[in-house]
N, C-alpha and C positions, 0 to 999 in steps of 0.2 A: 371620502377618499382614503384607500387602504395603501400604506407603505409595503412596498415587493408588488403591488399588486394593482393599483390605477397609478402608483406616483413613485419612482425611484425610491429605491432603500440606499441605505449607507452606502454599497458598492456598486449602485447604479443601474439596478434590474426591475423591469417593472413583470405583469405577466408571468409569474411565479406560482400560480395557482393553475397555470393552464397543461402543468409540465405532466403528462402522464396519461391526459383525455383520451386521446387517439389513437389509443392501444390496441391494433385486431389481429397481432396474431399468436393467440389462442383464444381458439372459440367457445371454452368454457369461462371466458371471463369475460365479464361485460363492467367496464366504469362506471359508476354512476357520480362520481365527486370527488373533488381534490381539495382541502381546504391548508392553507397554509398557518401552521402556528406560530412560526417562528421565522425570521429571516436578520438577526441579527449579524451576521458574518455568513454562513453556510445555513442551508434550508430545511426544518423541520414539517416534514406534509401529514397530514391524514388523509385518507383514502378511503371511499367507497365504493365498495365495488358487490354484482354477483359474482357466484363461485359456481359452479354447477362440478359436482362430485362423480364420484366412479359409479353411484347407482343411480344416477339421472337426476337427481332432487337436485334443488337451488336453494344456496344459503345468501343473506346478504352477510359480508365480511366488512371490516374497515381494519387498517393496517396503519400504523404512525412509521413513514420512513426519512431516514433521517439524508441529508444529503450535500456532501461535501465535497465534491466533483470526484474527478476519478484522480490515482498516484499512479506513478510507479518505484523502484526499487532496486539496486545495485551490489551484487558481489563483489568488491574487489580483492584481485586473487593474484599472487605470484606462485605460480607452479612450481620453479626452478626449488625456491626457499620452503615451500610448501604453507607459505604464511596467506593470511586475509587480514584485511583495512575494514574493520566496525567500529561502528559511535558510540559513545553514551553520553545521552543524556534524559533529564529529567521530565517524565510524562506523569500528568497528576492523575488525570483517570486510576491510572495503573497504582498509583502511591492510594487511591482513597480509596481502593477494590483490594487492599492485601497485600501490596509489595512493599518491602521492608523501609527501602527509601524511593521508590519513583526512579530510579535511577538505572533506566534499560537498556543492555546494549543489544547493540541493531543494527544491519548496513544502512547505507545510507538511502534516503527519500527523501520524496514530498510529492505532491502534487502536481498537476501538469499545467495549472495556469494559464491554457489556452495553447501552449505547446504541443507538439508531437508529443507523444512518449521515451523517443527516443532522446529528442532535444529538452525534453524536462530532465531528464536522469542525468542526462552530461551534465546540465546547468546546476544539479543537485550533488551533484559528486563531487565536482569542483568546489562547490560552496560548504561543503560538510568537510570534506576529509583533505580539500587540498590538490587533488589530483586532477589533470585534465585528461580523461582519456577518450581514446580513437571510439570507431564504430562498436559498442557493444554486442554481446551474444544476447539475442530475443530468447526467455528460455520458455514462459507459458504467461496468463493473465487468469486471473483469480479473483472472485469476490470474496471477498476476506469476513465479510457479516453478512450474508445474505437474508437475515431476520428481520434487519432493520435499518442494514445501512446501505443503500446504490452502490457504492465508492466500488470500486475494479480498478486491482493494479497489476501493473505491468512490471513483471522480474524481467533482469538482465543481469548479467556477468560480465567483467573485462578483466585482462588484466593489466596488473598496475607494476610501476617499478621506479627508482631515481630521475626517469626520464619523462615519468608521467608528472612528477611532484610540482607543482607551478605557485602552489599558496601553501600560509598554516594549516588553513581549513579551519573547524569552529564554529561555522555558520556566521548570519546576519546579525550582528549586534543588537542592529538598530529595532529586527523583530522580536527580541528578547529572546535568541538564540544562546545556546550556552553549550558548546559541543565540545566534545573528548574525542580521539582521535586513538583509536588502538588499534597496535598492533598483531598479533596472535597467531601461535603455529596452529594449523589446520587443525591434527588431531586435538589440542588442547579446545578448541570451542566445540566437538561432541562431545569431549567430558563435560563441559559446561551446560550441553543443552540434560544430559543425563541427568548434573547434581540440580540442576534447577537456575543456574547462576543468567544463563541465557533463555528468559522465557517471554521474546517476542515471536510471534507469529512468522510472521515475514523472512525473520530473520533463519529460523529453523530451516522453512522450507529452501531457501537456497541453499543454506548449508547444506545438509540432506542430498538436494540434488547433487551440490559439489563431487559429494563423498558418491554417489550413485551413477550419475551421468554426467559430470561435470568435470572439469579438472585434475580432481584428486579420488578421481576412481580406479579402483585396480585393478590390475590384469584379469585377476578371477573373476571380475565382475562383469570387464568389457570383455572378455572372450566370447564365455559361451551365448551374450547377448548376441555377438557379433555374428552367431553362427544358428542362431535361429533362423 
């Protein structure tokens, strides 16, 4: 009897190895295996499968993907002020890959936990930063590693102000949460994505957008879009 796999793992999933068989649509790919390596908390698979290429030949491939359900992700944004609500805190990946201390700021996330997406990010915004806000802007969904990791997250924007604020924010103690709570004028985080000081992923591309299609975009920018 395999734990994830004839008999509940720690989170209660059996059937873990079954996630991926079923796959036809694309017919250059055919599965032949899914073996699971890991299911300590989130799921580690190998995969076999054929591949059939652009000149008609078949390879067999196998692929280790990793698999942590899907997030999503939240701008908070006062236009009037021209400020944004991002976290920091401490990601060890990041600290044992090159960053000086692990210590990233980022809007806020997590994962959706069975939730909508929409109702994850409220639940995540509130719990990070403090704020509870109304219906979000849906801005796009993105796989964020598609090398190796399933996970697809869902960007959204709101914005935030005195009325929104209902907690410190900080996150969940209890999950060994440890969050920072900043506040920051728009233009001051593209200098930061520029000097290197902001270099989460996530966090870029909404800014980015902000400054593009988003909020804090300017006339010269929304015009002549406007007029294509």
């Amino acid at each position: 009897m395999i734990e994830g796999i004839d008999i509940p793992d720690r989170r209660g999933r059996t059937g873990l190895d079954r996630y991926g068989r079923d796959l036809t649509g694309n017919p250059r790919v055919r599965i032949r295996d899914v073996e699971v390596l890991a299911c300590d908390w989130y799921v580690l698979r190998k995969t076999t499968f054929d591949y059939r290429h652009a000149d008609g030949h078949w390879s067999r491939e196998q692929r280790e993907n990793y698999d942590r359900g899907d997030g999503a992700t939240i701008l908070l944004y006062d236009a009037d002020r021209r400020t944004v609500l991002l976290t920091r805190q401490f990601r060890l990946p990041a600290y044992v890959n090159g960053h000086p201390d692990g210590m990233l700021i980022e809007t806020a996330a997590g994962l959706l936990d069975g939730d909508s997406p929409e109702e994850a990010i409220r639940r995540e915004a509130a719990e990070e930063t403090g704020h509870t806000v109304g219906r979000p802007e849906y801005v796009f969904a993105v796989y964020m590693s598609p090398g190796s990791v399933t996970e697809r997250v869902h960007f959204f924007a709101a914005p935030y102000g005195s009325g929104t604020a209902t907690d410190a924010g900080g996150g969940i103690a209890a999950e060994g949460e440890d969050i920072s709570v900043l506040e920051l004028p728009f233009a001051d985080t593209l200098a930061m994505i520029r000097d290197g000081s902001i270099a989460d992923a996530k966090t870029i591309m909404l800014l980015q957008w902000a400054a593009l299609d988003g909020p804090f975009r300017s006339d010269s920018v929304a015009g002549p879009a406007a007029n294509r």
